[in-house]
C-alpha positions as CSV (number, residue, x, y, z in Angstrom):
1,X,13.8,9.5,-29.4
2,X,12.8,11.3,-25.9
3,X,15.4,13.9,-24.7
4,X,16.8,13.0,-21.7
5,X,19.7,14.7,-20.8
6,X,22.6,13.4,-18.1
7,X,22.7,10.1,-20.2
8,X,26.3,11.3,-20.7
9,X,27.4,10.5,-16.9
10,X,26.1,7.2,-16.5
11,X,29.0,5.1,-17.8
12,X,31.3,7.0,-15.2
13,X,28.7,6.3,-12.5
14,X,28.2,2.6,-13.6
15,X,31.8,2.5,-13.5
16,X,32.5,3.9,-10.3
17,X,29.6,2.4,-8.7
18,X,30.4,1.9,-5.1
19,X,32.6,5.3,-4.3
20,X,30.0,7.5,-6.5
21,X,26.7,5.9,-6.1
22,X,25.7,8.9,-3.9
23,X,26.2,11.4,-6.8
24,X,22.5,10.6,-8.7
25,X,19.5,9.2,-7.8
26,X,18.5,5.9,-7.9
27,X,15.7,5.9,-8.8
28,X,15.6,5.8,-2.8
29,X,18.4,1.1,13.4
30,X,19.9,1.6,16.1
31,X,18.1,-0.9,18.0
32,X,15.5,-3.7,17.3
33,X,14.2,-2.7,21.3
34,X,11.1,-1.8,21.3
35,X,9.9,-2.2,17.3
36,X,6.7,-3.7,16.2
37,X,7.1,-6.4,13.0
38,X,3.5,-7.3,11.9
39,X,4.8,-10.5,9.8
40,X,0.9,-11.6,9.7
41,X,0.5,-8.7,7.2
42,X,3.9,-9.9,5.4
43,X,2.0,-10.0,2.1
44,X,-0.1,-7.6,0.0
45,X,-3.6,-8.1,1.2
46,X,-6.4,-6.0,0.1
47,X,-8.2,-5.2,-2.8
48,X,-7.5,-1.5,-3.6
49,X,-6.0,-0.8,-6.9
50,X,-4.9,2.6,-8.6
51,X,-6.7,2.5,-12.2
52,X,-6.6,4.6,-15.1
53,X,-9.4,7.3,-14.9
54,X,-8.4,8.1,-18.7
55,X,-7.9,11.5,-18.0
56,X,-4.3,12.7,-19.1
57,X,-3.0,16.1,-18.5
58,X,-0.7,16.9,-21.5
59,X,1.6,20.2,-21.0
60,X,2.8,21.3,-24.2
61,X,6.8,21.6,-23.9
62,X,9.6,23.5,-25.9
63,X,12.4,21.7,-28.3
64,X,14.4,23.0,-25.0
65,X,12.7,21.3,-22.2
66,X,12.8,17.3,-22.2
67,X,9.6,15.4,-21.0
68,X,11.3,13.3,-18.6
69,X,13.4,14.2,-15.4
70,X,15.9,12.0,-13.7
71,X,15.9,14.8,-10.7
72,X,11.8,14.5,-10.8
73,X,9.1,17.0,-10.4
74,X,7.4,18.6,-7.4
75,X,3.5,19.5,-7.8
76,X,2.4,22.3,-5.7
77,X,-1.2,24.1,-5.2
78,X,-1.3,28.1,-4.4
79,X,-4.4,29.8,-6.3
80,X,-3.8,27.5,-9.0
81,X,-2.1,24.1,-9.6
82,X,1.6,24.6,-10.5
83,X,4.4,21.4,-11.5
84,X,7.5,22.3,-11.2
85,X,10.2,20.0,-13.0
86,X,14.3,20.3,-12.6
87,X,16.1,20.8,-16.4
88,X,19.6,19.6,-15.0
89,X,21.3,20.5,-18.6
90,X,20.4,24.0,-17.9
91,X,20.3,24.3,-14.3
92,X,16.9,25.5,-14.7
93,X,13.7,24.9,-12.2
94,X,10.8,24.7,-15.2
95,X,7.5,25.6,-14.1
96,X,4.3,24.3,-15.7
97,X,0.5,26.1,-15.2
98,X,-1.6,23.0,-14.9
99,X,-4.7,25.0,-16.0
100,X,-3.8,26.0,-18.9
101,X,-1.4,22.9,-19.2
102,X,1.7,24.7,-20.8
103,X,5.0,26.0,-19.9
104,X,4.7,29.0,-17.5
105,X,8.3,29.8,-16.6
106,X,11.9,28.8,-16.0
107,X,13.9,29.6,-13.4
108,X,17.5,29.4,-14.8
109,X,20.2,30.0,-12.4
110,X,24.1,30.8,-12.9
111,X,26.7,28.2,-11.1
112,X,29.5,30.7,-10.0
113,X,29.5,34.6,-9.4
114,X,27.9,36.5,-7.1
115,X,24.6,34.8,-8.0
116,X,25.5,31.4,-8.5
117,X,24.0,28.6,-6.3
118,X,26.4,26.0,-8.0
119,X,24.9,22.8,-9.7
120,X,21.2,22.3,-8.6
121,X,21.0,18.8,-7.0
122,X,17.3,19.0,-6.0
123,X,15.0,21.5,-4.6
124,X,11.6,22.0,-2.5
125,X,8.6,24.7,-3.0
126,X,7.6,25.6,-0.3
127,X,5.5,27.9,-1.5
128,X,5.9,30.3,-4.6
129,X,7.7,33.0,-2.3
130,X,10.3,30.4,-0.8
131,X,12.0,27.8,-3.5
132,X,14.4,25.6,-1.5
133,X,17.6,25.4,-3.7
134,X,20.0,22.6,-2.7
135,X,23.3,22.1,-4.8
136,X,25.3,19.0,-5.3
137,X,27.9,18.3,-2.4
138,X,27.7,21.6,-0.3
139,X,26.3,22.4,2.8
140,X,24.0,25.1,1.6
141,X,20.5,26.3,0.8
142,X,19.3,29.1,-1.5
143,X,15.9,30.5,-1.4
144,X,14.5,31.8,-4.1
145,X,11.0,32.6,-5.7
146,X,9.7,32.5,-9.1
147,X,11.3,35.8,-10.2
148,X,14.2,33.5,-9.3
149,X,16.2,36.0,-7.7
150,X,17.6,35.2,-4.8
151,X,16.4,36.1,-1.2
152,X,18.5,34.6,1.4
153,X,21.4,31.7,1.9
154,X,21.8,29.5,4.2
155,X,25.0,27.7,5.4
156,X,24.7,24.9,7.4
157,X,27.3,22.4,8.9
158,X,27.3,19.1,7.3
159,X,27.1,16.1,10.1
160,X,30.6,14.0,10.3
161,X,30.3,10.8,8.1
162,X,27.4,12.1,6.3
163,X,26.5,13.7,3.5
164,X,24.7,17.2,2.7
165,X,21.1,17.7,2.7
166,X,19.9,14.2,0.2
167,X,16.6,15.8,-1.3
168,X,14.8,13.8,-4.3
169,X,11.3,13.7,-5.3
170,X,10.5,10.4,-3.1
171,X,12.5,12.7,-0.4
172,X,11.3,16.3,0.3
173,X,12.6,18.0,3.1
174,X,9.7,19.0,5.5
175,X,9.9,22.7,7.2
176,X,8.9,23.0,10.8
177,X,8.2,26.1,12.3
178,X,9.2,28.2,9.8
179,X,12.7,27.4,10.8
180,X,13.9,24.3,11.5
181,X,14.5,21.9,8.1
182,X,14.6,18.0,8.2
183,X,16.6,16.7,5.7
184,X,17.3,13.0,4.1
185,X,21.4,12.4,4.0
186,X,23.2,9.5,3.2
187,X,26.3,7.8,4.6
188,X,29.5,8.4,3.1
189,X,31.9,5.4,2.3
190,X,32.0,2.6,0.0
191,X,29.4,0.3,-0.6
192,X,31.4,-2.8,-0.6
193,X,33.7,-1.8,2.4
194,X,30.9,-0.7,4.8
195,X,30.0,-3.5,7.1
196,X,26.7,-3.9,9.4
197,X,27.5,-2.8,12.4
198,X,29.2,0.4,11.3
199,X,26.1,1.2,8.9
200,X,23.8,0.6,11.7
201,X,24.9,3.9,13.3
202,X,24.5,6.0,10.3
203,X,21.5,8.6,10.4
204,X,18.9,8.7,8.2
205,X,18.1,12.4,8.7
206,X,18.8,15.4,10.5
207,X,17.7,18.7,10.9
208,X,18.8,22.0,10.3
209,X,18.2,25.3,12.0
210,X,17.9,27.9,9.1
211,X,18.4,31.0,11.7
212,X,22.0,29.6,13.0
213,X,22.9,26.9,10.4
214,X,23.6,24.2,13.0
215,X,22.4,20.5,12.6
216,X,21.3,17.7,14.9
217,X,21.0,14.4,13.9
218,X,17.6,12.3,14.4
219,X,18.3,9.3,16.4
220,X,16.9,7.5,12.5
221,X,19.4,4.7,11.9
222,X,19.9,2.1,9.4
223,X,18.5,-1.2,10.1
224,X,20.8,-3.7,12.0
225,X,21.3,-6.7,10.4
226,X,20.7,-4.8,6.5
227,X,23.9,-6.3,5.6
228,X,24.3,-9.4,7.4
229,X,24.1,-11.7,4.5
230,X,26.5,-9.3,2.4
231,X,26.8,-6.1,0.2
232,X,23.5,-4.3,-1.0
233,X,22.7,-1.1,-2.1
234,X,21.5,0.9,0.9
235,X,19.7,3.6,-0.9
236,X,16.5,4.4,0.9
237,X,13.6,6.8,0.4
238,X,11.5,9.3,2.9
239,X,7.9,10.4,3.3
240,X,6.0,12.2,6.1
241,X,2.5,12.0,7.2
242,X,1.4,14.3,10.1
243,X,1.5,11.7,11.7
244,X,4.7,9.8,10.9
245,X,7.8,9.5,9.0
246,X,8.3,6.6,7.2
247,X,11.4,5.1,5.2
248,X,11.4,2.5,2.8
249,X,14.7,0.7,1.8
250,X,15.9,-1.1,-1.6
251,X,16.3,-4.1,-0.3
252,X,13.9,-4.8,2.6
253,X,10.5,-5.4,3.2
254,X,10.2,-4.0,6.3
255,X,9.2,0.0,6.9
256,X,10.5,1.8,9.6
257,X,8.8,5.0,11.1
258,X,8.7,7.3,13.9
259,X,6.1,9.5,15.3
260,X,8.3,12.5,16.5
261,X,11.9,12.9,15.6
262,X,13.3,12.3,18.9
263,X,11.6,8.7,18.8
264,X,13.3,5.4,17.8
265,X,12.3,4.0,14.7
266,X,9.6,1.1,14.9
267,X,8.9,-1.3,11.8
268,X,6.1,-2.8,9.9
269,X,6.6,-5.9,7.4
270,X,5.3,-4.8,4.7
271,X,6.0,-7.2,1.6
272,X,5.0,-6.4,-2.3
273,X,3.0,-9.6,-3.8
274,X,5.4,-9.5,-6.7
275,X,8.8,-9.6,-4.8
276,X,10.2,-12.9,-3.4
277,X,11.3,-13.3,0.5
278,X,15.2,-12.7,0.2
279,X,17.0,-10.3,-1.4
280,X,20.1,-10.8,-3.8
281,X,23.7,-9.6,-2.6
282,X,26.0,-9.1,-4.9
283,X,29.1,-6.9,-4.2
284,X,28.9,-3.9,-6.4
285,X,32.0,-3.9,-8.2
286,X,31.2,-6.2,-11.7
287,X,31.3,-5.0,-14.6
288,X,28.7,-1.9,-15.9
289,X,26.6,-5.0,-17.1
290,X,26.6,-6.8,-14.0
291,X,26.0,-3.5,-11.9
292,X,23.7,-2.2,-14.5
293,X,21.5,-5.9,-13.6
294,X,21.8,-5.2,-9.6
295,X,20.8,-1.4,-9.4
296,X,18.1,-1.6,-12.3
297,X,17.0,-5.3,-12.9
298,X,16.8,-6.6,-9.2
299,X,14.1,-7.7,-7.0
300,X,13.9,-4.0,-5.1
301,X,11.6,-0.9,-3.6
302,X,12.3,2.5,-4.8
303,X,10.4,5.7,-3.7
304,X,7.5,5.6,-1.2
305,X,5.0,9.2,-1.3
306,X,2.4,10.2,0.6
307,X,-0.9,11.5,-0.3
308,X,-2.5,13.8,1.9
309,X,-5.9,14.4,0.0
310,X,-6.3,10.1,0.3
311,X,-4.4,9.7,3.8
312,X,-2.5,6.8,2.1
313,X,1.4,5.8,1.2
314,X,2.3,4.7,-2.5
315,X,5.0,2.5,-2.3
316,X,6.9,1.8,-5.4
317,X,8.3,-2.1,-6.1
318,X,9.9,-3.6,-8.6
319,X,10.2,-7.4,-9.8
320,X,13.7,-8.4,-11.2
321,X,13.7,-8.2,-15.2
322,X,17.1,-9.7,-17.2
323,X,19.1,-6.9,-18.8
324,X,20.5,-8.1,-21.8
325,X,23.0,-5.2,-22.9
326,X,24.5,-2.0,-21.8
327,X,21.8,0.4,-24.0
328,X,18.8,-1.7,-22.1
329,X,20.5,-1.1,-18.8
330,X,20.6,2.6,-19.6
331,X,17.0,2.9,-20.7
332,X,16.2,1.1,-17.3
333,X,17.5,3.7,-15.2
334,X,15.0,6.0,-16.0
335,X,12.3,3.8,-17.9
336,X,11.2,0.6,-16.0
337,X,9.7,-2.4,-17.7
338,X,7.1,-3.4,-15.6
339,X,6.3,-2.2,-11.6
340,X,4.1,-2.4,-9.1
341,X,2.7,0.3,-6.5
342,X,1.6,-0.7,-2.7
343,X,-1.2,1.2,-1.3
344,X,-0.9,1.3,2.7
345,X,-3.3,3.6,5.0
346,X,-1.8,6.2,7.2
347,X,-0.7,3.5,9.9
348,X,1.2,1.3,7.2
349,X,-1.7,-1.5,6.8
350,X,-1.5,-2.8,3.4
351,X,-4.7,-1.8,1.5
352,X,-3.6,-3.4,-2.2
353,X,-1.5,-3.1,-4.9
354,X,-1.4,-2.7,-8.7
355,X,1.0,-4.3,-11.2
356,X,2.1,-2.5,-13.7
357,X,3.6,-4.6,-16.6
358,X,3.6,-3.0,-19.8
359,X,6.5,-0.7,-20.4
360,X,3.8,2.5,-20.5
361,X,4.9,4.6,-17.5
362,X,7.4,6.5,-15.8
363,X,7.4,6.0,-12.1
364,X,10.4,8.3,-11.2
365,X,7.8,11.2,-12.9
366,X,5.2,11.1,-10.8
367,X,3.0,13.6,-8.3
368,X,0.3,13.6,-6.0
369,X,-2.7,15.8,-6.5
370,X,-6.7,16.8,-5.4
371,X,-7.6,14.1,-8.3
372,X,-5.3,11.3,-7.8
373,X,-1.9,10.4,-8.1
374,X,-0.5,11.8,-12.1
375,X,2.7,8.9,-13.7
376,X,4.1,9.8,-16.8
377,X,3.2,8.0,-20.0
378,X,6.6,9.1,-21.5
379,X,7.8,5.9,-21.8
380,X,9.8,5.6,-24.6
381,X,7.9,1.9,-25.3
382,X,4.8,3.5,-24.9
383,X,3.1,4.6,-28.5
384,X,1.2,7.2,-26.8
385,X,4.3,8.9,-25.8
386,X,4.7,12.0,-27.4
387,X,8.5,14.1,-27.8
388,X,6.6,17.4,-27.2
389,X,4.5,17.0,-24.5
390,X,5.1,16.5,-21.0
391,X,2.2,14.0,-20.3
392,X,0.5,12.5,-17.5
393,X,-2.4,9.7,-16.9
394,X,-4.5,10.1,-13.6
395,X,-4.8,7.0,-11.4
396,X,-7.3,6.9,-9.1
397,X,-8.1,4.4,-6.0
398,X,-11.1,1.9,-6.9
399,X,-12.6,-1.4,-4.9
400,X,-11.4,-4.5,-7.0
401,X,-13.1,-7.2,-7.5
């Protein structure tokens, strides 16, 4: 049995779906003037596929330190290749040596006191002197380093009608200037009482200045007409090129990017292969089972990445599989049947895509490095998976045929 650990809250959340769908991850405009839709490259076209280079990377773990993270990981190079991977049970930033593929570190912090920095909700390494801390539901930033004590705090005002600083692997924050943080945040409200045109001028991001603690919105919105055929999920994810920020949306094929942050958003239709043309809409108050079917059995995208060794996106998709009972829906959440990834160049042009169909990885684990782009083989289908390692296979881009 793999050890996965916040299990415990997902009733509640399934329960509770539309006021506290913002609480974990799912794993993810304000005008049409002006945007480019490519609907001649509606489709996957292309003939690049990720394959297997059979070349795992196995880091040998603890009977305290699950292989698998519902927060995710976060790879990042210094003198040496470091993962980094958020305990949530402990409140603990676990950090792995990927030389000597084993357990380095952790970083466990207290929640109240003079040293608490509350529940960790995701963080950002900058680099090993400056850990971005970011707790659940407060407008405030710890930095830290890997002595984990901490160096500085940063209070920031929260935007009206948004929510604080939304960072998730498929959503790091990006530091400009030293200074000046852009953030993912999220739209507070209910998912089935939120109609189009009010969701349409919701942010996507803003920024915040880390010297004063003021924010600014980004002139990011939602896409008009998202909800014109009735409820969906509106979770979304974030990546930035040096060139671009992209989103990608559950339930739309379209991306939307901008080249600066004062710049309207523009789109590209950029359809998976293995998804259908509409959507489903469903309002999101059935029962667990029929929620449970919506957020992890529907047609959907979730999590796009880029990788700046390749100059490419990843763009995670997944094709609609039947839940049968509550205990599948749960596994789902975390540990997908089957999945495909996009490949798209740095100016969204489709290159290929790869299905993935056997129940053998974990896409919500999964980092970009020199070699390629490490998922998780900790499936608990998989019969490779292993309860005390945390263990990766390397996919690398190749021509197919």
């Amino acid at each position: 049995m793999i050890r996965t650990p916040g299990c415990e809250i997902l009733p509640l959340f399934l329960n509770k779906l539309p006021v506290l769908f913002y609480v974990l991850p799912v794993l993810c405009l304000f005008s049409f003037a002006g945007c480019r839709s490519n609907e001649s490259a509606s489709v996957s076209s292309g003939n690049l596929q990720l394959i297997n280079a059979e070349k795992n990377l196995a880091l040998g773990i603890d009977e305290e330190t699950p292989n698998f993270s519902y927060a995710g990981i976060r790879y990042f190079r210094g003198e040496k290749p470091w993962l980094f991977s958020l305990n949530e049970g402990k409140n603990e930033i676990q950090m792995f040596d990927l030389q000597e593929q084993k357990l380095h570190k952790r970083l466990q912090f207290e929640v109240e006191g003079d040293k608490g920095v509350g529940h960790v909700f995701g963080f950002h390494v900058h680099n090993l002197d400056s850990i971005f801390i970011f707790p659940q539901f407060k407008g405030e930033i710890f930095i830290t380093d890997t002595s984990k004590s901490i160096k500085n705090k940063h209070t920031y005002s929260v935007p009206d009608f948004h929510t604080p600083a939304f960072v998730l692997p498929d959503s790091p924050p990006v530091l400009q200037s030293g200074q000046r943080l852009v953030v993912r945040t999220r739209p507070e409200g209910n998912y089935n009482e939120l109609k189009d045109e009010e969701l349409s001028t919701r942010h996507l991001a803003y920024t915040i200045n880390l010297n004063n603690g003021e924010s600014g919105l980004l002139p990011h919105f939602y896409p008009k007409g998202y909800l014109a055929q009735g409820p969906r999920i509106f979770e979304f994810s974030m990546a930035a090129s040096p060139q671009k920020t992209v989103y990608s949306f559950f339930a739309d094929h379209r991306l939307y990017y901008s080249t600066s942050d004062t710049g309207e958003l523009e789109e590209v239709y950029a359809r998976s292969k293995y998804l259908p043309d509409d959507f489903a809409n469903r309002p999101l108050s059935g029962t667990p089972l029929e929620n449970m079917q919506y957020t992890f059995g529907s047609n959907r995208y979730s999590g796009i990445m880029y990788d700046p060794y390749r100059e490419v996106f990843y763009r995670f998709c997944y094709p609609e599989v039947e839940i049968r009972d509550r205990e599948e829906g749960m596994q789902l959440r975390g540990f997908p049947k089957k999945f495909s990834i996009m490949v798209l160049d740095k100016d969204l042009n489709i290159l290929g895509e790869t299905l993935f169909d056997k129940p053998h990885y974990v896409p919500h684990n999964a980092f970009v490095a020199e070699e390629g782009l490490y998922i998780s083989i900790n499936h608990p289908e998989n019969p490779d998976n292993q309860e005390d390692y945390f263990a990766f296979a390397l996919l690398v881009l190749e021509e197919g045929e």
